[in-house]
Structures are given as structure tokens and as C-alpha cells.
N, CA and C atoms as an extended XYZ file, in Angstrom:
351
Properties=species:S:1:pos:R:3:atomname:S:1:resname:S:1:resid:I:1 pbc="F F F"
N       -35.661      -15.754      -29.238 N   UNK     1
C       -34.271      -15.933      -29.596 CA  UNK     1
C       -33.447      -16.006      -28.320 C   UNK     1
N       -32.548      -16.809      -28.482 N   UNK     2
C       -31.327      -17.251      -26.960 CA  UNK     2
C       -30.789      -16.108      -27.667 C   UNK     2
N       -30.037      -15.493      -26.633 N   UNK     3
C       -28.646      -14.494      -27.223 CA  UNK     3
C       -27.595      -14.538      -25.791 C   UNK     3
N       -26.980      -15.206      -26.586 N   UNK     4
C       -25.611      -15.957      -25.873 CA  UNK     4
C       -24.748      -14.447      -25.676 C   UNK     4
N       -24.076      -13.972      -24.870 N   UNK     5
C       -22.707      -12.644      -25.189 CA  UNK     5
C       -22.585      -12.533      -23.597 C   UNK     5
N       -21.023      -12.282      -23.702 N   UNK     6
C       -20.590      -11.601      -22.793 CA  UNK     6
C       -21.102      -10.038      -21.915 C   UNK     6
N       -21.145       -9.996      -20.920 N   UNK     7
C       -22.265       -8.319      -20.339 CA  UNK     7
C       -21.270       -7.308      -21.411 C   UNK     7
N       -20.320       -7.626      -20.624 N   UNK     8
C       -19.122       -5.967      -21.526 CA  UNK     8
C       -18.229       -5.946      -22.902 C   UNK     8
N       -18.941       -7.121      -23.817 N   UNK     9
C       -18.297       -6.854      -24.830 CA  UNK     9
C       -19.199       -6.264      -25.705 C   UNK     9
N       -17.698       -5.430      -26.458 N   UNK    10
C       -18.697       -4.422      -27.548 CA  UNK    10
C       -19.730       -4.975      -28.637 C   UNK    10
N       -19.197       -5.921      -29.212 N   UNK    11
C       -19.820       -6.533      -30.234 CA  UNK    11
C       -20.735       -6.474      -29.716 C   UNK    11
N       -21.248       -7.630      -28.660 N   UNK    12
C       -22.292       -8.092      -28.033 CA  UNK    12
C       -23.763       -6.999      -27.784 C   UNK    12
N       -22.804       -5.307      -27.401 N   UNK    13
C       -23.554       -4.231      -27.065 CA  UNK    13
C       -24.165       -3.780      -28.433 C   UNK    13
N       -23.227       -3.928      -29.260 N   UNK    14
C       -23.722       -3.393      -30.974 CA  UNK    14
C       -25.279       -4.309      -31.426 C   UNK    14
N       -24.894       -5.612      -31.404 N   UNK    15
C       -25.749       -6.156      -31.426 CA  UNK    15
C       -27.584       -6.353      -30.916 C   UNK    15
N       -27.318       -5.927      -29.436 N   UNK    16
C       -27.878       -5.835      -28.768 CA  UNK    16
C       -29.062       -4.476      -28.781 C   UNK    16
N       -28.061       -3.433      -29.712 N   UNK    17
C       -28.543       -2.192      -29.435 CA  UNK    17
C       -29.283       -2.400      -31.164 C   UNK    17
N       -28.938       -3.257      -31.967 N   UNK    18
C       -29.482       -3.685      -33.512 CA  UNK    18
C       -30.901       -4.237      -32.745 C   UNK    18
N       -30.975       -5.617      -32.065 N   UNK    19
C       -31.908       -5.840      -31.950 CA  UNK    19
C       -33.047       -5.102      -31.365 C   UNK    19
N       -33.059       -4.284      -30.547 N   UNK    20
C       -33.609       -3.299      -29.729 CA  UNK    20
C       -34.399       -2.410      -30.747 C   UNK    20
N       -33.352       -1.495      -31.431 N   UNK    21
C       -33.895       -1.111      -32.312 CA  UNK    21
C       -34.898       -1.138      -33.307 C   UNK    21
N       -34.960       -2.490      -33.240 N   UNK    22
C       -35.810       -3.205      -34.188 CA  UNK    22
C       -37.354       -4.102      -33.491 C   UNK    22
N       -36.629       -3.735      -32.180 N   UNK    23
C       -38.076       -4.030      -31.287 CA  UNK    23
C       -37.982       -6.047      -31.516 C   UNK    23
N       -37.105       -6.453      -31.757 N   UNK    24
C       -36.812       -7.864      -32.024 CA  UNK    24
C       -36.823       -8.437      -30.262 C   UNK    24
N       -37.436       -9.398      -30.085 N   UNK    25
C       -37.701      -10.038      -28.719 CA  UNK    25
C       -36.141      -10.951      -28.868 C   UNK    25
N       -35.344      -10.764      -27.401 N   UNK    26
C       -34.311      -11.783      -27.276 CA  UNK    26
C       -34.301      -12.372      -25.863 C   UNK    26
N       -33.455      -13.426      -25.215 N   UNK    27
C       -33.020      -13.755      -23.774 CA  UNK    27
C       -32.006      -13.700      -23.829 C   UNK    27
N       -31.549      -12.564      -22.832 N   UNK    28
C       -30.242      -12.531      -22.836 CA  UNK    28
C       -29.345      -13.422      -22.011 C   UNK    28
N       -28.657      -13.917      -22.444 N   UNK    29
C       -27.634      -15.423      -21.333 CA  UNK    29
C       -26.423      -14.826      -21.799 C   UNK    29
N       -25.479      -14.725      -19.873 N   UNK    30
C       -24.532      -14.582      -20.217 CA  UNK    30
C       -23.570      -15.655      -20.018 C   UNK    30
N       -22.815      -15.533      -21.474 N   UNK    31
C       -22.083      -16.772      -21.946 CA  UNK    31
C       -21.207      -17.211      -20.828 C   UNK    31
N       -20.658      -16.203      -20.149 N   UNK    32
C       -19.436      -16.579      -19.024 CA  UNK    32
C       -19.728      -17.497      -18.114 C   UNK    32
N       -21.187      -17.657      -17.790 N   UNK    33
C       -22.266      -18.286      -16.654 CA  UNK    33
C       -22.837      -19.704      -17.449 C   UNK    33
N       -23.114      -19.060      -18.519 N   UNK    34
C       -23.997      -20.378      -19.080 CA  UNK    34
C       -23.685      -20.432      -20.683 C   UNK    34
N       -23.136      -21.552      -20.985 N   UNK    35
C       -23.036      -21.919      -23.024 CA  UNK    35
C       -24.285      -22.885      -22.857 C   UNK    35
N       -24.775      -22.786      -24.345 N   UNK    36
C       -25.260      -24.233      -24.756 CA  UNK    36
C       -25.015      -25.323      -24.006 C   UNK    36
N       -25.609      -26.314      -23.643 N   UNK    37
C       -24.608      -27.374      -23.477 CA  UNK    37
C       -24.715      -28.221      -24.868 C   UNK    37
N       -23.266      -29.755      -23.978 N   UNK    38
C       -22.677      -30.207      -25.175 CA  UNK    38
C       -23.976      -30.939      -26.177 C   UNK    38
N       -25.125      -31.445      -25.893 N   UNK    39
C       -25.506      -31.816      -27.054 CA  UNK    39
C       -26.101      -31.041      -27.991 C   UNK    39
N       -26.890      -29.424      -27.484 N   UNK    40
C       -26.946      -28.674      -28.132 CA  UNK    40
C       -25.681      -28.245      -29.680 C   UNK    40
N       -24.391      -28.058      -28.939 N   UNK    41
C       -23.362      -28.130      -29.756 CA  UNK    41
C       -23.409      -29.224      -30.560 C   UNK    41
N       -23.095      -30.272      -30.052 N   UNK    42
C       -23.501      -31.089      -31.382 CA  UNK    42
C       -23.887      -31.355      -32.707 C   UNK    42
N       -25.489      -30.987      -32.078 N   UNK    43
C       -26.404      -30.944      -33.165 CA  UNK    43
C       -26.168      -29.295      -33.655 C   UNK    43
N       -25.452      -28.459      -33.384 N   UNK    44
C       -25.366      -27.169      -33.784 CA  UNK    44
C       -24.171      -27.372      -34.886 C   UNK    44
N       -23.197      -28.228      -34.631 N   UNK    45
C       -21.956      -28.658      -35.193 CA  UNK    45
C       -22.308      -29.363      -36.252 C   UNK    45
N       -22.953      -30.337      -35.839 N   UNK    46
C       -23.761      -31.430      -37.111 CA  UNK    46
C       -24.176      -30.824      -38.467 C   UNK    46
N       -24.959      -29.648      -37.773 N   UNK    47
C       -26.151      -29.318      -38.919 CA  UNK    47
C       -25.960      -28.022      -39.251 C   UNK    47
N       -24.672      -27.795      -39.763 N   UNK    48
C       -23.948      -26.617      -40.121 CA  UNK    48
C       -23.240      -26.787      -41.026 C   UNK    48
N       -22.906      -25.694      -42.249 N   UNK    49
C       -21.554      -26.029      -43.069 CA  UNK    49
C       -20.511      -24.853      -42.702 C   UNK    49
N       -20.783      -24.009      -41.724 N   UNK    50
C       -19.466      -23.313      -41.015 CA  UNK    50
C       -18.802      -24.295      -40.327 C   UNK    50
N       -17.289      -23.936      -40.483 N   UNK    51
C       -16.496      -24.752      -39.930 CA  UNK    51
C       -16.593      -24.725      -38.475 C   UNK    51
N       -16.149      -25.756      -37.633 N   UNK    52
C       -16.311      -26.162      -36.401 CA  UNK    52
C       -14.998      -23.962      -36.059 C   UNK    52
N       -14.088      -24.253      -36.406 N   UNK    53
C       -13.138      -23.041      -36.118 CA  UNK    53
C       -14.050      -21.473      -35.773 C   UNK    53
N       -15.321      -21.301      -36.834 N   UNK    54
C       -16.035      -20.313      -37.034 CA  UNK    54
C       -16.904      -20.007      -35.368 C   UNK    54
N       -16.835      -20.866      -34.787 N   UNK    55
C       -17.654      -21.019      -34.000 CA  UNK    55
C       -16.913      -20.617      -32.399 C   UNK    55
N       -15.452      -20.947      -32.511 N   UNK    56
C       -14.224      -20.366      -31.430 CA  UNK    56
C       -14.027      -18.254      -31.433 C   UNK    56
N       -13.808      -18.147      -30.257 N   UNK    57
C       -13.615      -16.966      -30.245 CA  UNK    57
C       -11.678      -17.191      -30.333 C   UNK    57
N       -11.294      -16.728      -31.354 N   UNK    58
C        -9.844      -16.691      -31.785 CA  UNK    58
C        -9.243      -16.169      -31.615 C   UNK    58
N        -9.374      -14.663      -30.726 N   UNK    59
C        -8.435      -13.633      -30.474 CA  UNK    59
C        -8.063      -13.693      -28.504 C   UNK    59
N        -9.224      -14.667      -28.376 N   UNK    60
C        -9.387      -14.349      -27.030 CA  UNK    60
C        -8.237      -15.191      -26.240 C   UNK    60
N        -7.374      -15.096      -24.810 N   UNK    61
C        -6.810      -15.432      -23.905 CA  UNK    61
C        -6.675      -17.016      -24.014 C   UNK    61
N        -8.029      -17.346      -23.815 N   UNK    62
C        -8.173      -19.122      -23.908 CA  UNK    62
C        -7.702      -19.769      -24.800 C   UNK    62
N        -7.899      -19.143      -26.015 N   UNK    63
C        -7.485      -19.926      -26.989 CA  UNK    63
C        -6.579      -20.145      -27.645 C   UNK    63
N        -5.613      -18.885      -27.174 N   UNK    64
C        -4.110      -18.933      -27.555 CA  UNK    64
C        -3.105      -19.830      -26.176 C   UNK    64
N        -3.809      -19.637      -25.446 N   UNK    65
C        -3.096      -20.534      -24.065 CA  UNK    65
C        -3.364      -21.693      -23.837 C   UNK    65
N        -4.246      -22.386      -24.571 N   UNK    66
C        -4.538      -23.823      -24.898 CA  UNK    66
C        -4.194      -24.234      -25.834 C   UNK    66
N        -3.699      -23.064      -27.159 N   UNK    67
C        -3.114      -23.933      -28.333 CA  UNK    67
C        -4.067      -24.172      -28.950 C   UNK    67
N        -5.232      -23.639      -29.643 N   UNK    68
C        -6.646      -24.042      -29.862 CA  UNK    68
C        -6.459      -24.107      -31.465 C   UNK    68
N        -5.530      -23.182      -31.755 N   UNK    69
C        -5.111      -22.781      -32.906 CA  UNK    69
C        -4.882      -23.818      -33.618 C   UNK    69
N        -3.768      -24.639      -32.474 N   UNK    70
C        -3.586      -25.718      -33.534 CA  UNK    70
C        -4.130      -27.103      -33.225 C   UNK    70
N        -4.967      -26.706      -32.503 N   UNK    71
C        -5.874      -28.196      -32.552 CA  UNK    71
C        -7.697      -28.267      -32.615 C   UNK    71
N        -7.867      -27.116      -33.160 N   UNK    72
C        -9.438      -27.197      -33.354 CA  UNK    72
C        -9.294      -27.850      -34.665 C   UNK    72
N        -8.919      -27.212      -35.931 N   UNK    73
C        -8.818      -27.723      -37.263 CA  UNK    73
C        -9.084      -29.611      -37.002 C   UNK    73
N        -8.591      -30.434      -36.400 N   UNK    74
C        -8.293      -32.063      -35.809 CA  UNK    74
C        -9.319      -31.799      -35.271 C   UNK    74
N       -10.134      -31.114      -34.500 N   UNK    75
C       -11.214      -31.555      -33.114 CA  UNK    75
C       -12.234      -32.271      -34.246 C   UNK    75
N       -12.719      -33.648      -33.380 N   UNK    76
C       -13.746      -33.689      -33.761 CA  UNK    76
C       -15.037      -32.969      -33.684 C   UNK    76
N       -16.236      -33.126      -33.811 N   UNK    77
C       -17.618      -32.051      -33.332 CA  UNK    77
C       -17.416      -32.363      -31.840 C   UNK    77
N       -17.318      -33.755      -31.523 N   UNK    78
C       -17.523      -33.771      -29.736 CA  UNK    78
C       -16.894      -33.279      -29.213 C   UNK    78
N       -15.393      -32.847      -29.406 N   UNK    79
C       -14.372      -32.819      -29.014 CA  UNK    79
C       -14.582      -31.009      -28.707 C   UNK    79
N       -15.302      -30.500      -30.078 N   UNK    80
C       -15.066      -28.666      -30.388 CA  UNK    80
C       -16.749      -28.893      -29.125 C   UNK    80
N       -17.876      -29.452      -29.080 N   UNK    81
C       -18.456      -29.314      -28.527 CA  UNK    81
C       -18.613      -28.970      -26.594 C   UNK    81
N       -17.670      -30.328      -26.486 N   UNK    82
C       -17.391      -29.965      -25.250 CA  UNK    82
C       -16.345      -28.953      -24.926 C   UNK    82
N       -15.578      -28.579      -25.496 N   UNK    83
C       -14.817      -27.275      -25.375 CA  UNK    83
C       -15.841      -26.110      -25.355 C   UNK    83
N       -16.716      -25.821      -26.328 N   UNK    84
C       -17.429      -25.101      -26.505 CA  UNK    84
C       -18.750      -25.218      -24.913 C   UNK    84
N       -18.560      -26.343      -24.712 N   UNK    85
C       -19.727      -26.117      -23.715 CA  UNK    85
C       -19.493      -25.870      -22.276 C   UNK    85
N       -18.391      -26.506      -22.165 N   UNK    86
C       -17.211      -26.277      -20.610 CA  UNK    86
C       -16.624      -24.775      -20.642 C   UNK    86
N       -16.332      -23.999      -21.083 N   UNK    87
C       -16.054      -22.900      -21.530 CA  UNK    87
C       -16.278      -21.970      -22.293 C   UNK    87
N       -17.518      -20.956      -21.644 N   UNK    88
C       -17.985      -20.029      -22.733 CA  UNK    88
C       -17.490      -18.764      -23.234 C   UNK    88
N       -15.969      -18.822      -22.714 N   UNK    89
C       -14.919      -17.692      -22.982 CA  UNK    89
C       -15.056      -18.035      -24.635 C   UNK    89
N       -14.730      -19.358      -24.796 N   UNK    90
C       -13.838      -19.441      -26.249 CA  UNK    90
C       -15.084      -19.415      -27.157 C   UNK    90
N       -16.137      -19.074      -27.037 N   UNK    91
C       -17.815      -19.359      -27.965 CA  UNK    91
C       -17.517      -17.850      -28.654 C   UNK    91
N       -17.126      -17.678      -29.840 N   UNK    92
C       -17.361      -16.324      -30.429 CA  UNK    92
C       -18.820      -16.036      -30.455 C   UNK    92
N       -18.539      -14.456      -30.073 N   UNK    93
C       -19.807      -14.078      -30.065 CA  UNK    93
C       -20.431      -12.793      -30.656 C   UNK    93
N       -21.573      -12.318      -29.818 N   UNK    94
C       -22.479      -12.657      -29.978 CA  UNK    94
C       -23.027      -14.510      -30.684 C   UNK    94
N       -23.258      -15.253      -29.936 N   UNK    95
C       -24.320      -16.206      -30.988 CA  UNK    95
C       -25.934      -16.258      -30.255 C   UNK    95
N       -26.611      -16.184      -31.349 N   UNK    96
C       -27.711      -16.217      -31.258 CA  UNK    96
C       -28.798      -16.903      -32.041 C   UNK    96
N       -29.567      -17.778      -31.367 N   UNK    97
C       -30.185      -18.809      -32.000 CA  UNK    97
C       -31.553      -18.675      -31.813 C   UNK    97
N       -32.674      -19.503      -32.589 N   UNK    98
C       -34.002      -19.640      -32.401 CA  UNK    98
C       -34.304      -20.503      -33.620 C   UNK    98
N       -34.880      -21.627      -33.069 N   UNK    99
C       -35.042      -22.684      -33.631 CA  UNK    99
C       -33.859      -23.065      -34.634 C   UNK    99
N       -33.967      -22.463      -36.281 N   UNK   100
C       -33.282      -23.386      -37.263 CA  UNK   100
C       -32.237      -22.368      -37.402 C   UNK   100
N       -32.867      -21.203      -36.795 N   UNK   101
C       -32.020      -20.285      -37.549 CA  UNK   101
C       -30.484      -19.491      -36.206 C   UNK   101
N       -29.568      -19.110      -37.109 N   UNK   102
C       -28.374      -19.042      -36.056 CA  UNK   102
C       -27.352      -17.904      -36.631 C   UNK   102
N       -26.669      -17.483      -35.757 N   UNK   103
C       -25.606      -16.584      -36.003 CA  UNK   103
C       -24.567      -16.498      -34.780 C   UNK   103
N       -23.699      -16.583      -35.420 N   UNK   104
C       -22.276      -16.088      -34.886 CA  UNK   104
C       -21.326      -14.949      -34.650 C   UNK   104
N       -21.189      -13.987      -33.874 N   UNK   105
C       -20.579      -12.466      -34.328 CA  UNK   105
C       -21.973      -11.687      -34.658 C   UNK   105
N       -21.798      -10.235      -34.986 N   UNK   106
C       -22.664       -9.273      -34.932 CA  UNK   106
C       -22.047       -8.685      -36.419 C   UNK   106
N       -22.626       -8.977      -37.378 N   UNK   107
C       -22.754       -7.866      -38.750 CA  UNK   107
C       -23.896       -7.409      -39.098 C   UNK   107
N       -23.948       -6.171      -39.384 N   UNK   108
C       -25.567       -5.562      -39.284 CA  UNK   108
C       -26.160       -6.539      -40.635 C   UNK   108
N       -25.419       -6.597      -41.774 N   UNK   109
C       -26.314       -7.033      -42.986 CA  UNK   109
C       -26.658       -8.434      -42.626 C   UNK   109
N       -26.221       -9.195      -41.740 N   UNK   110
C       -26.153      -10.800      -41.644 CA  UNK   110
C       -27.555      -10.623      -40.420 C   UNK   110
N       -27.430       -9.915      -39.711 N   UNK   111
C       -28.652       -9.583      -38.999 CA  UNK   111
C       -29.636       -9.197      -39.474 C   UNK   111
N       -29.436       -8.549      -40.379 N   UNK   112
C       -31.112       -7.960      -41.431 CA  UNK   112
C       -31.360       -8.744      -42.191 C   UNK   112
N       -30.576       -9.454      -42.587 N   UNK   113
C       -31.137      -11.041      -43.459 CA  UNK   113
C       -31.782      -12.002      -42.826 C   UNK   113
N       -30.880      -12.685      -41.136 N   UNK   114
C       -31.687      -13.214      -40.782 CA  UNK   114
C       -33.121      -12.862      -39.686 C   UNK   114
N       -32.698      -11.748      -39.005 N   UNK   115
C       -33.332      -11.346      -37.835 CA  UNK   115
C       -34.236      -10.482      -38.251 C   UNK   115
N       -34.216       -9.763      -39.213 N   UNK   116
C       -35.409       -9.155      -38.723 CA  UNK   116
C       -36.505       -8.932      -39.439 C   UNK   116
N       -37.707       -8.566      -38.987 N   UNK   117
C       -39.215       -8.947      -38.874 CA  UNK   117
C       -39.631       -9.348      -40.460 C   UNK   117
């Protein structure tokens, strides 16, 4: 499993300390250094029925100072992609992927459904 998160955010630590627990194998990448890139997004955008919005971190600095608010809803996928890939501030997180399967944010029940053993 990729596991995309920031070093010092809590979520990210909650998460982190779920998978552990569970003896679940991850790589940790930190998002600030390295996102997906854009065609990953893409095809992450493509082959999803969460909205392109679900996928923005919404509370954060970037995204209120770019106005993201009111122009992700309009982004196309390329458009939320390369945002998403030029900047891994605005990638809500925790996300964590492996092969088909994916998540966004850290909820323990959404993690025991998909993640574990």
C-alpha cells in the first residue's frame, strides 16, 4: 500500500497507528515532497464515483487562498488532477492506495472494511 500523509498531521498519525496495529504493510510518502502524479490522478479521477471535491483537503490554507472553493465544483479531472499533483498541500488526507483499492481521510470503520487482513 502507497500511504500518501503529511509527517505531523494527526489524522495521518491515527491512521498510521490503525495500520500498525494491525501489522498491515504500508510506504510511507510524504505528500508535501511527493503526490501521485498527474496521470495517476486521472485515472484515480476517472475511475471513481467520489466527487473530484472529496479528494481536496478543504480546510487547509491553499485552498481557501486560491478560491478552490469555488472553482473545483467546474474543474475538469485534468484540471483537479494537476492541482492535485503540483501541490500536495491540497490532497486530503491520509490517501492510501494499492492497486484497485483506495481511501481518502482516516475512519477506523472505512479502514476495517477496506484494509484489513
Amino acid at each position: 500500500m502507497d500511504f500518501y500523509c503529511h509527517p505531523r498531521c494527526s489524522t495521518c498519525k491515527k491512521a498510521q497507528k490503525w495500520l500498525e496495529e494491525r501489522e498491515i504493510p504500508y510506504t510511507f510518502i510524504n505528500l508535501l515532497e511527493t503526490s501521485p502524479s498527474k496521470e495517476t490522478w486521472v485515472k484515480i479521477l476517472s475511475g471513481t464515483d467520489r466527487t473530484v471535491k472529496s479528494f481536496f483537503n478543504t480546510s487547509g490554507n491553499v485552498y481557501r487562498e486560491n478560491n478552490l472553493k469555488e472553482k473545483v465544483p467546474g474543474m475538469s479531472i485534468e484540471e483537479a488532477a494537476e492541482w492535485l499533483s503540483t501541490n500536495g498541500v491540497v490532497v486530503k488526507r491520509p490517501l492510501a492506495m494499492d492497486g484497485d483499492k483506495l481511501t481518502v481521510g482516516f475512519k477506523e470503520d472505512t479502514y476495517a472494511e477496506v484494509w484489513a487482513k
